[in-house]
N, C-alpha and C positions, 0 to 999 in steps of 0.2 A: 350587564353590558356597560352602565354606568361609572365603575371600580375601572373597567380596562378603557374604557373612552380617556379615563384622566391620566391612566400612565401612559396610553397611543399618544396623546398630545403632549405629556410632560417628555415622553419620548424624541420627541419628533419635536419641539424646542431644542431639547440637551443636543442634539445630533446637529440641528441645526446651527446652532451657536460653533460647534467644533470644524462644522463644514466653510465656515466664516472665515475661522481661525485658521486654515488648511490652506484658501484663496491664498490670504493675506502673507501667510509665509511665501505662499511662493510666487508670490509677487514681490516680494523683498529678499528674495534670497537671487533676483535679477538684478537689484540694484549695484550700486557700490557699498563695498565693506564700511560698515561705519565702525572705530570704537577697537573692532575685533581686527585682525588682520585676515586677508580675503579665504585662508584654508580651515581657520578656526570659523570665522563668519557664515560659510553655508553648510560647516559642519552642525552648528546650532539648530542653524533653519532645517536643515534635513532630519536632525535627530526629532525637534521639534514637532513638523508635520509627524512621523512616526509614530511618535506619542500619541499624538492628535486620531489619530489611522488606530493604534491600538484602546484609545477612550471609547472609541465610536463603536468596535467591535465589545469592546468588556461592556457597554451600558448596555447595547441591544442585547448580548446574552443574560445579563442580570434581569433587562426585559420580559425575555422569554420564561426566565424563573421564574420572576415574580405571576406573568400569567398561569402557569402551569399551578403554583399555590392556590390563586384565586377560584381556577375552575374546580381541580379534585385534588388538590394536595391538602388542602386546609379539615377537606372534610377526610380525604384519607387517616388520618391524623389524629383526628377526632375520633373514629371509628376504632382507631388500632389503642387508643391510653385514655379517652374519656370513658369513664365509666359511672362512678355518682359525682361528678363535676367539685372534687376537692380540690382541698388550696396545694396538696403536695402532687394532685395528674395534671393540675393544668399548668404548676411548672414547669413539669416533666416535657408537656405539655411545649410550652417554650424554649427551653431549653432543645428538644428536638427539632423546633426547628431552625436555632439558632446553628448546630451544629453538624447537620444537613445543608443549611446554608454555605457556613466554613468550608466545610466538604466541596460543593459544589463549584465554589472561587477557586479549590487548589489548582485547578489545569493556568487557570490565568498566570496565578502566582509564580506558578512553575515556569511558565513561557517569560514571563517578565522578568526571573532572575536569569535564570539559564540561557535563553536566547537574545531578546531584546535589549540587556541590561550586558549579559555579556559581550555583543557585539559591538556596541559602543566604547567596551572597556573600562565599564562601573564597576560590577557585579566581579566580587573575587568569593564569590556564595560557593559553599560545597554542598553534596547533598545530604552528607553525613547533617553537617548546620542547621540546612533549611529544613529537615525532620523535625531533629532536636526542637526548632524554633516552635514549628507547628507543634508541636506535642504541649512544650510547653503553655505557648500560649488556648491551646484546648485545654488542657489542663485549668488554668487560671479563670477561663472563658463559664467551664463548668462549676468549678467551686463558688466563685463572688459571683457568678451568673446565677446560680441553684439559690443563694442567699438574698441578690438584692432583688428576683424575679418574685419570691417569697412574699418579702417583706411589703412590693408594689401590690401583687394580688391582697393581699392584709387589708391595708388601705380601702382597696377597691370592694371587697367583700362587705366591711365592719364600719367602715368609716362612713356611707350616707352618701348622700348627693355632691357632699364637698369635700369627695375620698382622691378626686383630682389636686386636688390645693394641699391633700398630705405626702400624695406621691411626688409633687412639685418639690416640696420641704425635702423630702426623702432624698429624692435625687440632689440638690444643691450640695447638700452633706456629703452624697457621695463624689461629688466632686470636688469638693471642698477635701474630702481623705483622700481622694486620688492623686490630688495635685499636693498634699502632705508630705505621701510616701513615695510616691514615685520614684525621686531621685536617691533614696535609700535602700527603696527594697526593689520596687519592679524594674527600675532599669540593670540593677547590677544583677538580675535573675537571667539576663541576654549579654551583657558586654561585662567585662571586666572592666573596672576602673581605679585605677592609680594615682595616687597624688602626685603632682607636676614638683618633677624632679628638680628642673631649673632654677636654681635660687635666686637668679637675677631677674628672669623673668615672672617670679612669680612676687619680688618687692615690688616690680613697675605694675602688675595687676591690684597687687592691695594697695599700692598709694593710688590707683586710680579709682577703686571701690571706697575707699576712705574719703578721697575727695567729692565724690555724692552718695556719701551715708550711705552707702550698703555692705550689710555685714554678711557673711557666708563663711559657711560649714565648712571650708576648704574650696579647694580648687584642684580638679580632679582632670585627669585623660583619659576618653573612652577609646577603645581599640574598636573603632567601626569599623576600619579599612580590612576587617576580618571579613563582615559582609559589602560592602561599598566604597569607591573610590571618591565617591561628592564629598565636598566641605560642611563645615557646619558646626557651630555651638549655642547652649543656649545656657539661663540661669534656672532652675529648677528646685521645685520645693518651694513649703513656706515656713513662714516665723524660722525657727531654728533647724529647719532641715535640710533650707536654700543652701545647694550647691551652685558652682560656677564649671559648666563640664566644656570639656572641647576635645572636638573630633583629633584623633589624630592624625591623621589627613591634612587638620587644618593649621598643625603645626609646622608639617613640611611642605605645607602650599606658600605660606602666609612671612612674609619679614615679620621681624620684631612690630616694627610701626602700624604694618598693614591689621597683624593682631590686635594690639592696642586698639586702634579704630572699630574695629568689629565690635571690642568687648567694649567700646565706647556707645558702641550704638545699643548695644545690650542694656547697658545701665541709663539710656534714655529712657526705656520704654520702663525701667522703676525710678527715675526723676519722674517724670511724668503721669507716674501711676496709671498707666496703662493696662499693668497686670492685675488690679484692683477695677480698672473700668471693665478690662473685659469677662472678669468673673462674675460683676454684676448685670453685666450683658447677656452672659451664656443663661445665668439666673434669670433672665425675663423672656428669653427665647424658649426657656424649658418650661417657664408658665403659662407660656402663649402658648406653645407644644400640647400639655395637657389640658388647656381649658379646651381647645378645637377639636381634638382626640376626644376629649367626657362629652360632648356634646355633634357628635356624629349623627348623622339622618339612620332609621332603623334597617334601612337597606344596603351598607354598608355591609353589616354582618348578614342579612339572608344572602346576597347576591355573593358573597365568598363562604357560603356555609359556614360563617363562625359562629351563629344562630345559636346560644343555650350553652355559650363556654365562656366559663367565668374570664379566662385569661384574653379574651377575642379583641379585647381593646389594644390591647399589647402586641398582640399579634398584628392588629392593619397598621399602629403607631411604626412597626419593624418594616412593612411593607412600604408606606406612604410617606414615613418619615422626609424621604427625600425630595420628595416634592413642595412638602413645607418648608424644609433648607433653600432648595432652586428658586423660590419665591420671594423669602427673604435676605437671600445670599448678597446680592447690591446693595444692601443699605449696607451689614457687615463689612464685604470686602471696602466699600470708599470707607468706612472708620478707620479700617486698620491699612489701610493702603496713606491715609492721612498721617495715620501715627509711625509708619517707616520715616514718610519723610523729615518727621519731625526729631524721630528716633536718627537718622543721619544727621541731622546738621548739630545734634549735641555730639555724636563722634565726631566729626570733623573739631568740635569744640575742645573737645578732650586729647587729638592729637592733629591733625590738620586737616582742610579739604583735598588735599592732595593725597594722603595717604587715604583717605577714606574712599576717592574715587580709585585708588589704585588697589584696595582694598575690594571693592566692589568688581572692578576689570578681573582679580584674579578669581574672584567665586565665579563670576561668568563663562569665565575661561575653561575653568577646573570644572564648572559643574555643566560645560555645555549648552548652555541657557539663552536661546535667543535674546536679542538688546533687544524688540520691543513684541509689543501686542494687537491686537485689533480691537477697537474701543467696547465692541461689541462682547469679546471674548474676556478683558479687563474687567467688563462690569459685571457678569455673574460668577467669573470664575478666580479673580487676583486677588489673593488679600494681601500680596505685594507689588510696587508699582513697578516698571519694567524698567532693566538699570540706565538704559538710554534716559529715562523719563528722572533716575537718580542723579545720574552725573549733571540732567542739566541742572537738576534743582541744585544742585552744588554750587554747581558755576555762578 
């Protein structure tokens, strides 16, 4: 009873916080238009609450999963692939129920492209796509899933009392390869990407990369607008593999200037070594992670029958993980909600405050994005600050 008492009240916080955020739109979607003009303005607020109305229902069903695990999934499970409790069943072990998991999410997924994403006029998803997508990403899910699930039970089995502080090491690594390859091999395994044809445009990005020392692999065009109509770019990779990618969306959203400014605020956050703070951030969260996970009370595992299975630690880490996120999630989002701001006012530096706030007005616009938040709903859930809260900082 103890397992479901902490996800009933992690529950019942998360829900609470959204039901916050729900008031507060629609108590500002009364007001006057700030920013937006008055049909984009409560287009926001409405799409917003929506979302807000769709979090509320995807957590309680995730919910209800995760209880259904607790009470006879976990030992179901056990019963059907433990057998002498090896390092290659109790991956199997994990892995099923990683991908039972997946399984389970499809209906959300599906309603979130298909209906909720298309009725706003995001979602240009087919379903030929959204297969493909899932396939693949099970696909991926199962192979570096089956290897690093492996290599964590290794640890756990061989390694002693301080088999937690090797799977910490383990894991950095593989974050550390993931954020390597990413923009070489697993994003172009989903989107096609092209090198930015434009030659005038693409001197005014390398003289802006030249001018705070960032060197990159090319500069590249992802065809998002395949699956999504929202804006968006980021820098990706590291050492020699950092690409500069940008939606294509955001080239026909965006002026020349407005661009500049974005990829200005981009290259604040490697002025500032941001992407170096926050790898070493992700790195103390994943040690906090494991040391609170290797030292769990022994009723964790009877009360979810994970009782006599090697992999059980991994298993409640998949279930509870999120409540360890919801707890720490406010210190996280104000860092990174400090380091936008600070990441805008070097765009503005790089091409003006004006274009960076008109910059900002079109991603809002384009992406539907309410102008503000409820302080409440900011502090566990924004790790960006709301662009009302942007432009003033401009100002």
């Amino acid at each position: 009873m103890t397992l479901i008492l902490i996800l009933v009240l992690y529950t019942i916080a998360h829900i609470s916080v959204s039901c916050v955020q729900i008031s507060f739109l629609k108590k500002m979607s009364k007001e006057k238009a700030v920013i937006l003009d008055e049909k984009a303005y409560l287009d926001a607020a409405n799409i917003s609450i929506e979302n807000q109305k769709f979090d509320i229902f995807s957590h309680f069903y995730n919910f209800i999963i995760k209880i259904l695990w607790l009470s006879f999934g976990f030992l179901w499970l056990k019963e059907l692939l433990i057998k002498e409790n090896t390092l290659f069943e109790n991956t199997l072990y994990l892995l099923a129920f990683l991908l039972i998991g997946a399984l389970l999410n499809l209906p959300l997924s599906l309603y979130e492209s298909f209906v909720k994403d298309k009725k706003h006029g995001f979602s240009n998803m087919s379903m030929k796509l959204f297969i493909v997508d899932t396939l693949k990403s099970l696909v991926l899910m199962l192979v570096f899933g089956f290897l690093i699930l492996y290599a964590l039970l290794f640890c756990y089995e061989f390694l002693g009392s301080l088999w937690w502080f090797a799977a910490f090491l383990l894991s950095f690594v593989v974050i550390l390869i993931i954020n390597l390859i990413y923009p070489t091999i697993i994003a172009p395994m989903f989107n096609k990407m092209s090198k930015l044809e434009d030659e005038h445009l693409l001197a005014k990005i390398t003289a802006l990369m030249q001018k705070c020392g960032f060197s990159a692999n090319g500069v590249f065009v992802m065809d998002a607008s395949k699956r999504d109509k929202r804006l968006n770019a980021y820098f990706g990779g590291l050492f020699k593999s950092k690409r500069v990618v940008l939606f294509d969306t955001l080239l026909k959203a965006l002026n020349e200037r407005e661009l500049l400014a974005v990829l200005g605020h981009e290259l604040g956050h490697f002025v500032h070594k941001d992407l170096i703070k926050g790898l070493f951030l992700s790195a103390f969260m994943v040690f906090v992670l494991f040391f609170v996970f290797a030292h769990l009370p022994e009723f964790f595992y009877t009360q979810s029958h994970l009782d006599g299975v090697l992999g059980g630690v991994f298993a409640l880490l998949l279930i509870f993980g999120d409540v360890f996120t919801f707890i720490f999630s406010p210190l996280l989002n104000f860092l990174s909600r400090k380091n936008e701001f600070s990441a805008d006012l070097h765009g503005a530096k790089m091409s003006s405050k004006e274009d960076m706030k008109s910059a900002l007005l079109a991603l809002a616009r384009e992406n539907k994005a309410f102008i503000e938040s409820s302080r409440l709903y900011e502090f566990f859930h924004l790790s960006h600050p709301s662009i009302l809260k942007r432009i003033k900082a401009l100002s």
